[in-house]
C-alpha positions as MATLAB code, in Angstrom:
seq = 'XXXXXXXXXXXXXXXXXXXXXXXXXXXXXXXXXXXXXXXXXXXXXXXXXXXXXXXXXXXXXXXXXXXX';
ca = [
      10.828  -14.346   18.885;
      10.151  -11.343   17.341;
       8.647  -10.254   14.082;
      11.049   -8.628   11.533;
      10.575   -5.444   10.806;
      10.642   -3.962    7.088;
      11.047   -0.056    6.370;
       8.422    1.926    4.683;
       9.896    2.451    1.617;
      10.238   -1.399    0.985;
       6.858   -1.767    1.960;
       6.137    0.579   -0.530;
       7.699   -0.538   -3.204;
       6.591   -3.999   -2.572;
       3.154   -2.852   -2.608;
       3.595   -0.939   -5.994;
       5.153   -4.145   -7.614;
       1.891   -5.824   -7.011;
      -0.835   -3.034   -7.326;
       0.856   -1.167  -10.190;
       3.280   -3.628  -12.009;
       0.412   -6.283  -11.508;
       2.902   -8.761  -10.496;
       1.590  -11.650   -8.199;
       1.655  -11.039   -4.828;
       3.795  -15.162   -4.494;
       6.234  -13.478   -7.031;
       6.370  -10.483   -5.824;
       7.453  -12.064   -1.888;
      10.213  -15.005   -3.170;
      12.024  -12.116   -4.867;
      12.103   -9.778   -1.449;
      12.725  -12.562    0.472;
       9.481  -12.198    2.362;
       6.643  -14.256    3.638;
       3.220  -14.060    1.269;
       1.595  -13.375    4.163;
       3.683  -10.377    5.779;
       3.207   -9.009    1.891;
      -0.715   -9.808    1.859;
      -0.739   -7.329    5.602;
       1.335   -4.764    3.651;
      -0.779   -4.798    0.766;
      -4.626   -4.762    2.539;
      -2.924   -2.035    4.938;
      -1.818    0.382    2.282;
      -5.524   -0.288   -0.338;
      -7.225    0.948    2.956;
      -4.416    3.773    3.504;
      -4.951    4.713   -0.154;
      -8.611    4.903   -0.058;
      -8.764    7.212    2.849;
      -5.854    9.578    1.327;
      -8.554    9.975   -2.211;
     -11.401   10.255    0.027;
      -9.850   13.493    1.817;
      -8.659   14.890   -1.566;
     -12.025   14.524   -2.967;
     -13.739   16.448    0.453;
     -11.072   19.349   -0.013;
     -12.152   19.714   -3.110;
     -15.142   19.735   -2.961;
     -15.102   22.048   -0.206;
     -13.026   24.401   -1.780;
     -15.264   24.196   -4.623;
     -18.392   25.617   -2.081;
     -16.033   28.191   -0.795;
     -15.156   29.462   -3.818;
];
């Protein structure tokens, strides 16, 4: 049996009701219709995603900064 398969933008958006909104993460699933836990993956995955995307903005800038 396969695992379903949910696009990005409902990933998205699902994360963003809980990091954002500040809904709870148990809400935030029964209304999708998902498990807690597939929404708890989606969530860790896109906080680490996140983190990496600031961390590169802050190195370009700062590098452009020295270049400049």
């Amino acid at each position: 049996m396969s695992a379903k398969r949910y696009m990005e933008e409902f990933k998205i958006e699902a994360f963003k009701q809980v990091t954002e909104r500040g809904h709870a993460v148990v809400d935030v699933s029964a209304r999708l219709g998902v498990s807690g836990h597939s929404l708890y993956q989606c969530v860790k995955q896109y906080k680490r995603v996140n983190k990496e995307r600031d961390t590169l903005k802050k190195a370009a800038a700062y590098f452009a900064k020295e270049s400049g």
